[in-house]
Every structure is written in structure tokens, then in C-alpha cells.
C-alpha positions in Angstrom: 198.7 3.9 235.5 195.9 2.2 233.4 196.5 1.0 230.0 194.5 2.9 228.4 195.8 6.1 229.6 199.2 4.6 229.2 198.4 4.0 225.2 197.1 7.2 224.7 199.9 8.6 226.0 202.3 6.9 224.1 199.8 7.3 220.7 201.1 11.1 221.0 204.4 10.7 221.3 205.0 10.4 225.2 207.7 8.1 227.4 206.2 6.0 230.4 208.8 5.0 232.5 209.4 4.9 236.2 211.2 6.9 238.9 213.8 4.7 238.6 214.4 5.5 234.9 213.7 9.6 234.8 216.5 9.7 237.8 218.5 6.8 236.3 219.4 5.5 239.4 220.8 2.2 240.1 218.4 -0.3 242.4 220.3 -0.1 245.1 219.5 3.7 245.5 215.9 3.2 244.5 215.6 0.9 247.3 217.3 3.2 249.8 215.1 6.1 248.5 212.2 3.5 249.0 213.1 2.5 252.3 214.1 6.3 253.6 210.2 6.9 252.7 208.4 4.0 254.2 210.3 4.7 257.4 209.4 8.5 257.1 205.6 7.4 256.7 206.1 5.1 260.0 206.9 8.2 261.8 203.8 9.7 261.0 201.8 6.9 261.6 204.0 6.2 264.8 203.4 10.1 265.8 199.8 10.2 265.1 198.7 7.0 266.7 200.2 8.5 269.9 198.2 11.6 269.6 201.3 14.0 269.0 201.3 16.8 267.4 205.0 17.6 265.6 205.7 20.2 268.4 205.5 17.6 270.6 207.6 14.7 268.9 210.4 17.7 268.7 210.1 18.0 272.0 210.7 13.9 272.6 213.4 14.2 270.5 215.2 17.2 271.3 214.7 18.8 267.9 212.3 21.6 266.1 209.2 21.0 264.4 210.7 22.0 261.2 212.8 19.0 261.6 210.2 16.8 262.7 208.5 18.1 259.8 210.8 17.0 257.6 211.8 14.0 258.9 207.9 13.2 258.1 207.8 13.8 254.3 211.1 11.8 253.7 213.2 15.3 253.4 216.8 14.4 251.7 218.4 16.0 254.4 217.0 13.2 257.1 219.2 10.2 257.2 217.9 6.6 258.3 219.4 7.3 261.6 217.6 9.6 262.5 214.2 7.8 261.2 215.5 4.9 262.8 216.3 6.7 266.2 212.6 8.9 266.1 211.0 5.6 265.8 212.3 3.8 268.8 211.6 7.3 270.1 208.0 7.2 269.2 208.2 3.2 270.7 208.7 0.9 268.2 210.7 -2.0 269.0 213.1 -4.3 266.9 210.9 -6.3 266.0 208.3 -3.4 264.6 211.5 -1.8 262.9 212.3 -5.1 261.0 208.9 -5.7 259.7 209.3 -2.1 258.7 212.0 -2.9 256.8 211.3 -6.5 255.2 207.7 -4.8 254.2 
């Protein structure tokens, strides 16, 4: 957010905070929330440099679309095994899935 928008904002009476602070989480869970979506994001970009449509990554993976779906929008049902194991699905290696992870 710019500063001025920020200012006016907070001339009328507003609170600008983060994520973080509206959810009051700790930054351990922000950073798993953060993590859970970059990885989601991965398996988008992962699925659609392959040329798959989401029918056809649930069919790699033995799932539904639905799923797949929501394994792509970072869904609080997915867990990071599952990212994890779609990825290595979709071909990433170690390596890709650590740079995922320190980025």
C-alpha cells in the first residue's frame, strides 16, 4: 500500500496492519501459511508449464479435479504433503523443491 493511501486512511479513523496482525498469528504460522501458498502456486505453474489441464493432474495423481483444484488456491484442507508429493508428481526434483522453499 502507498503512503498516501495509507495516510488517508488512517486521517479517518482506519487501522493498517497486516495479515499477521488481523489473524493474530504467531510467525511461525504465518510462515507455514506463506509457505503452504507458495508451494500451492508451484503447482500451478508446475501444472501449466506441462500443458495439463486439472482433469489431467487428478488423473496423475489419483485424485478429482475438485481436489486438484484446491490444492491450487492453497485450500486449508491441503497439507504440505500433499503439495510436496503433487510436485514431485508434476517433476520437480529436490533440488527445485528446496529453492521452493528457501525463496
Amino acid at each position: 500500500m502507498d503512503k498516501h493511501k495509507r495516510a488517508r486512511l488512517e486521517s479517518k479513523g482506519w487501522h493498517v496492519g497486516g495479515v499477521e496482525e488481523f489473524l493474530d498469528l504467531t510467525p511461525d504460522e504465518a510462515a507455514y501459511i506463506e509457505l503452504k501458498l507458495a508451494l500451492s502456486q508451484k503447482v500451478r505453474e508446475y501444472r501449466q508449464s506441462q500443458k495439463l489441464t486439472q482433469v489431467q493432474m487428478a488423473q496423475l495423481l489419483g485424485s478429482s479435479q475438485s481436489r486438484v483444484a484446491k490444492i491450487e488456491t492453497g485450500d486449508a484442507s491441503v497439507s504440505i504433503d500433499l503439495l510436496v508429493r503433487s510436485l514431485i508428481a508434476l517433476g520437480a526434483t529436490r533440488k527445485d523443491l528446496g529453492r521452493m522453499i528457501a525463496a
